[in-house]
C-alpha positions in Angstrom: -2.6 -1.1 27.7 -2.7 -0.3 23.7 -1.7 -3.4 21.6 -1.8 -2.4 17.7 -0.9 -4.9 15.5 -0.1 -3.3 11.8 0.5 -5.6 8.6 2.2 -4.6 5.7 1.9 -6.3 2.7 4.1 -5.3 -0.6 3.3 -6.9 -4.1 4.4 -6.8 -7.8 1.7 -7.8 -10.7 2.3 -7.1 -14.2 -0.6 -6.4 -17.0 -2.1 -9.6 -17.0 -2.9 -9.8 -13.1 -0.6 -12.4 -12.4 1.6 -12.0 -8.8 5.0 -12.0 -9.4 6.6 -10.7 -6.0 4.7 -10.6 -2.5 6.5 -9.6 1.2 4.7 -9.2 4.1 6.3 -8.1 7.9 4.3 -7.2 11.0 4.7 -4.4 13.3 3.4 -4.2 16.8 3.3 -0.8 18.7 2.6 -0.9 22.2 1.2 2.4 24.3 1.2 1.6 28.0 -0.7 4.4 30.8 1.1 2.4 34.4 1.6 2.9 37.6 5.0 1.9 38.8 7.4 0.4 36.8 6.0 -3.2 36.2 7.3 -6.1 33.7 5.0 -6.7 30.7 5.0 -10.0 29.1 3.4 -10.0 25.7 2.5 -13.5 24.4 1.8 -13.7 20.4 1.0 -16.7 18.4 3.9 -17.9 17.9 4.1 -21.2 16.7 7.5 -22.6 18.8 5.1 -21.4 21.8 2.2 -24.0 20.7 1.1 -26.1 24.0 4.0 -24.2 26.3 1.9 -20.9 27.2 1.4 -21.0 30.8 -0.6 -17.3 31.5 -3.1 -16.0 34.1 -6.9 -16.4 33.6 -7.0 -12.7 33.7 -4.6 -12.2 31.1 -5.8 -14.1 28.2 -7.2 -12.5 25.0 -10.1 -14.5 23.8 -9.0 -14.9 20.0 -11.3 -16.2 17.3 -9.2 -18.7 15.7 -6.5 -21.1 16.5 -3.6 -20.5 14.1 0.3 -20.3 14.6 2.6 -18.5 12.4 6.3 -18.5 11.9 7.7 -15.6 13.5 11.0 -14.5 11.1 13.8 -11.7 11.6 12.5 -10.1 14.3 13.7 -6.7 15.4 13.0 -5.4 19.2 13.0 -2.1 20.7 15.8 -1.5 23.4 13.0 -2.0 26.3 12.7 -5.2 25.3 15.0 -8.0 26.5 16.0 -10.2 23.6 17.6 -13.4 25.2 14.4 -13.8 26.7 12.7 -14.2 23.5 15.3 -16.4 22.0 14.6 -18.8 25.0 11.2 -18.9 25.6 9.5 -16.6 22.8 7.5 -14.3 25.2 8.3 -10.6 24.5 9.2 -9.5 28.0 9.9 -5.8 28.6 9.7 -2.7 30.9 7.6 0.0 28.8 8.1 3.6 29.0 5.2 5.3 30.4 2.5 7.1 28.2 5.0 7.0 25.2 3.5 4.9 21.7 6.6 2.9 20.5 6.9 0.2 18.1 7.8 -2.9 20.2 8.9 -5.3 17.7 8.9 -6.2 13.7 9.7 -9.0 12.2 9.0 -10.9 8.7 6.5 -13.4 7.6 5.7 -15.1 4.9 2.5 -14.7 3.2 -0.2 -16.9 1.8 0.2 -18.0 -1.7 -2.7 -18.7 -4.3 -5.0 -16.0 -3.0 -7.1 -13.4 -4.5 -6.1 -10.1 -3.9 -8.8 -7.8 -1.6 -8.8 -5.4 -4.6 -7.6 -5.8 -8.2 -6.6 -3.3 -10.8 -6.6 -3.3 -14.7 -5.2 -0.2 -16.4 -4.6 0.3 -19.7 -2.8 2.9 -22.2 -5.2 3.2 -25.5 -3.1 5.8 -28.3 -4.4 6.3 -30.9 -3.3 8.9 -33.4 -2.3 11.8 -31.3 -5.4 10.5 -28.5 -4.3 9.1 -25.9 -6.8 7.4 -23.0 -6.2 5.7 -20.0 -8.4 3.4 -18.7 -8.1 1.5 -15.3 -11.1 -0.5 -13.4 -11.3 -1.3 -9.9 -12.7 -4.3 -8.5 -13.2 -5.4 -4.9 -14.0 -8.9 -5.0 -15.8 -10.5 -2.0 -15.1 -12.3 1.4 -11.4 -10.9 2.1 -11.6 -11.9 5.7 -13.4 -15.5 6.5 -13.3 -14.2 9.9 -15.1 -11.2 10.2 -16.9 -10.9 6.5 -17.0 -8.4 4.5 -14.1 -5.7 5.2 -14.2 -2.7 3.1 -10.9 -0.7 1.5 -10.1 2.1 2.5 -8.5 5.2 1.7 -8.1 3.8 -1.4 -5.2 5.2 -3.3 -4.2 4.5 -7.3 -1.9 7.0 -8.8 -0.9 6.8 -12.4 2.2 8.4 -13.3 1.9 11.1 -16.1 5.0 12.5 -18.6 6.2 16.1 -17.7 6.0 17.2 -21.1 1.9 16.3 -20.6 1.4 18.2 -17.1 0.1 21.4 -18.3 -3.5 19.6 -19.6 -4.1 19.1 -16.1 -3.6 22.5 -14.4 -5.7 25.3 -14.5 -5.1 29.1 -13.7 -7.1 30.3 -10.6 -6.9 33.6 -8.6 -3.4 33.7 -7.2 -2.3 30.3 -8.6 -2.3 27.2 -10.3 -5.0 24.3 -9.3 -5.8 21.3 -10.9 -8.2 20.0 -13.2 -10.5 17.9 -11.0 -12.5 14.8 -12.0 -16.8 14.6 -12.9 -18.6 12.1 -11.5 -20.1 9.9 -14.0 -23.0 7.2 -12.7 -22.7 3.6 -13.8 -25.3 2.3 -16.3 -26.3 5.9 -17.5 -28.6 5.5 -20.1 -26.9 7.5 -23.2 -28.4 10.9 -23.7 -30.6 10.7 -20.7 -30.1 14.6 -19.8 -31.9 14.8 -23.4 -35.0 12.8 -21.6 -35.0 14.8 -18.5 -35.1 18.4 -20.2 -31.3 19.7 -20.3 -30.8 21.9 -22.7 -27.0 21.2 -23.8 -25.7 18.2 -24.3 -23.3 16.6 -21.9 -19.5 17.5 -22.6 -17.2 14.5 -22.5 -14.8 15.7 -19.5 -10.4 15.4 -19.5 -11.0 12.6 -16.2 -14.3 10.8 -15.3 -14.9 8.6 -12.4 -17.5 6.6 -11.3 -16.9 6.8 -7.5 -14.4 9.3 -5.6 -12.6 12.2 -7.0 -9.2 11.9 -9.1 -6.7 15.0 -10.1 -3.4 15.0 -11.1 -1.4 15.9 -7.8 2.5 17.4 -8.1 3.8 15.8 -5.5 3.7 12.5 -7.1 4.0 13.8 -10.8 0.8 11.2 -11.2 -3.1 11.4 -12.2 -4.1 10.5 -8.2 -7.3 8.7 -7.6 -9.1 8.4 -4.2 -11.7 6.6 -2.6 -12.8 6.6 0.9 -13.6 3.0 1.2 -14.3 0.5 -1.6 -17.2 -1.3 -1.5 -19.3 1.8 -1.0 -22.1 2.0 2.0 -25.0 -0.5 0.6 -22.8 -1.8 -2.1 -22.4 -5.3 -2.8 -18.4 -6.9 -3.9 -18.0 -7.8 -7.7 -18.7 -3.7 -8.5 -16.6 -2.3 -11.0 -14.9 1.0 -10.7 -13.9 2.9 -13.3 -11.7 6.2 -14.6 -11.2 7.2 -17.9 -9.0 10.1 -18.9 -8.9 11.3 -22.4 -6.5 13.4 -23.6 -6.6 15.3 -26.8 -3.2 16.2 -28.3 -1.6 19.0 -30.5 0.6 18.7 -33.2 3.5 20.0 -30.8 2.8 17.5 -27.9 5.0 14.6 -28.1 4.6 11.4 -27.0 7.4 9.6 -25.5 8.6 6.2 -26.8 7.3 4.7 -23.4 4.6 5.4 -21.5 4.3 4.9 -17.2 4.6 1.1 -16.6 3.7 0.5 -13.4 0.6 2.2 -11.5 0.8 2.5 -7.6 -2.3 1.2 -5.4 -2.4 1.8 -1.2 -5.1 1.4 0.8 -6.0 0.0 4.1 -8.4 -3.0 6.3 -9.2 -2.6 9.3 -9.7 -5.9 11.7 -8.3 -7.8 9.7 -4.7 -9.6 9.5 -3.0 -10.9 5.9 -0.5 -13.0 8.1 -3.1 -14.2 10.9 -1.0 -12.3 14.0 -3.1 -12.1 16.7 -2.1 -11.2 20.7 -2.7 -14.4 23.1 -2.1 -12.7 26.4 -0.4 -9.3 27.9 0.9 -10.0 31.7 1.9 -7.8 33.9 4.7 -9.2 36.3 5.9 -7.1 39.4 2.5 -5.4 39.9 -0.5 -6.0 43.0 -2.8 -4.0 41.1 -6.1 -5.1 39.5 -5.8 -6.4 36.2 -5.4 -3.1 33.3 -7.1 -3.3 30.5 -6.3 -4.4 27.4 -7.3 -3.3 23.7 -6.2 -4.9 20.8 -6.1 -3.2 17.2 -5.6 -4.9 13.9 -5.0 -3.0 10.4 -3.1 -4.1 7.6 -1.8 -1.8 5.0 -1.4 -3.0 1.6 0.7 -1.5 -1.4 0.4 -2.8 -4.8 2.8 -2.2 -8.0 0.4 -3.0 -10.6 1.3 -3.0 -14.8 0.1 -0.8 -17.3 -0.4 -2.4 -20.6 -0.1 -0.5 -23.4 -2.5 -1.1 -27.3 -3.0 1.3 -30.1 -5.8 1.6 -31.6 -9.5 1.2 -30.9 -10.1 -2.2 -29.8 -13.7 -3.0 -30.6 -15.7 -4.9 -27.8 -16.1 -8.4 -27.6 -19.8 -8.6 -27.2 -19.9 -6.8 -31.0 -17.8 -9.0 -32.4 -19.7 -11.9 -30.6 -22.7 -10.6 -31.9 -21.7 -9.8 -35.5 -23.8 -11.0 -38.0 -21.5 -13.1 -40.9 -21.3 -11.8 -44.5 -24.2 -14.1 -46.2 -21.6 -16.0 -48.7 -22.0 -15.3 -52.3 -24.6 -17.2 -54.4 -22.5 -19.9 -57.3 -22.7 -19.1 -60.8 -25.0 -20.9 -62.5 -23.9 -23.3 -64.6 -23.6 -22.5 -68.6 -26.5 -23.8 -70.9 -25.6 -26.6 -73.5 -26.2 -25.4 -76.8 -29.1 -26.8 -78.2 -29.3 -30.1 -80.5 -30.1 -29.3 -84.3 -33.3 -30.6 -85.4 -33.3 -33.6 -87.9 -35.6 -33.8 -90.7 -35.6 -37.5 -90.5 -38.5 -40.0 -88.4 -35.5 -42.2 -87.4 -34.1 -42.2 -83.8 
């Protein structure tokens, strides 16, 4: 027996980075190799079944944690038997043999006040007929209290692109059109460091540069597409930023449309670990003299962010310069005018 237990977790942020819509609902799919035709009875923590769970010592799943959640709008499959669960909450059903289905869905609600496994800033910068976007990635650390550490991954950030602007990021190959694909820049380069080492040219600035993964502009989704295979990377600490810049030189015929992408899309996924704390208790198996099956458990929870794109013209000069300015020394007073002098007296009186 196959438990996998998927969340999915939806939310809106605008520019600043503050959450201003978050759903979550859980899936469970069930894949089931059995001889006969036995009665499962699934058992999840659900909190109207705290202190009523009467199970087999063969049939527990040791759990880490003791926590109940509130099991909302649930939708079955038609194995299951849905009085049952209005009764006595246990998921009771006759499985199809061999065949992966989704057992059940249903809604919860999901924590508030918490910091998102992985943030995203983006920003527009125009300037003249440059444009540039910008967008850092940050994986902050300790998503999951249980287990540690838990990496993103298949990271995905697309950031949608105007059609008039499409063509800067295609290129002509042998029997078709391919796309202009990002270079790899290293963090903390020192600058002019292939001068040091012996290059002969300088380095070119390139139209995308990433600091980790590979991003082109894919057709499908009409977007600038950024991927990363997990986030942090092997033998990287949390609290590293990510970064892509794309620069974009206009011409004189190139428009630019009164309003740039909004919104930039983020997907990725964590394995073992659960945004709503869902965990299976116990899978029974009624109607079978057999030994005990076994029984795996998998936990993944997909996340998909909606994240703004803010928008500034101009070249914003960094803070640590103007922290670091020196002031203007202040201009020095004028001196003062001379009295005119006192006429000399002839006379030996005072």
């Amino acid at each position: 027996v196959q438990i996998t237990a998927v969340d999915e977790l939806y939310v809106e942020q605008d520019a600043e980075g503050s959450v201003l819509k978050q759903i979550a609902r859980v899936r469970l799919f069930f894949l089931g190799f059995l001889s006969g035709m036995p009665d499962v009875e699934l058992g999840v923590n659900d909190l109207r079944r705290q202190g009523r769970e009467v199970v087999g010592r063969h049939d527990i799943i040791p759990v880490v944690t003791e926590e109940w959640i509130r099991v909302e709008d649930a939708q079955f499959h038609a194995c299951v038997q849905p009085d049952e669960f209005t009764a006595t909450q246990i998921i009771k059903f006759k499985p199809p043999d061999a065949c992966y289905i989704e057992l059940m869905r249903f809604r919860v609600r999901p924590p508030k006040n918490r910091e998102l496994p992985l943030q995203l800033k983006a920003v527009w910068v125009v300037t003249g007929n440059k444009v540039e976007l910008r967008a850092d990635a940050l994986v902050p650390g300790f998503a999951s209290r249980k287990l540690g550490q838990v990496p993103c991954e298949d990271v995905c950030i697309r950031f949608p692109i105007p059609e008039c602007w499409i063509y800067l990021f295609r290129v002509e190959k042998h029997f078709r059109y391919g796309s202009v694909k990002s270079a790899h820049r290293r963090t903390g380069k020192i600058k002019g460091i292939e001068r040091f080492l012996g290059a002969v040219d300088t380095l070119q600035e390139s139209l995308i540069e990433v600091t980790s993964g590979q991003a082109k502009y894919e057709h499908q989704h009409r977007a600038i597409v950024w991927r990363m295979p997990r986030l942090p990377k092997e033998g990287q600490g949390a609290y590293t930023t990510h970064n892509l810049v794309c620069r974009m030189a206009l011409t004189s015929y190139d428009q630019i449309p009164a309003e740039l992408a909004r919104w930039a899309t983020v997907e990725f996924t964590m394995p073992a670990t659960q945004v709503s704390h869902m965990t299976v208790r116990s899978v029974s198996l009624q109607n079978h003299d057999a030994d005990p099956p076994e029984k795996y458990v998998r936990y993944l929870a997909r996340h998909e962010y909606i994240v703004g794109i803010e928008r500034t013209s101009g070249q914003l000069a960094p803070a640590y310069e103007c922290a670091a300015s020196v002031p203007a020394p202040a201009p020095a007073p004028a001196p003062a005018p001379a009295l005119p002098p006192v006429p000399s007296s002839d006379s030996d009186s005072d």
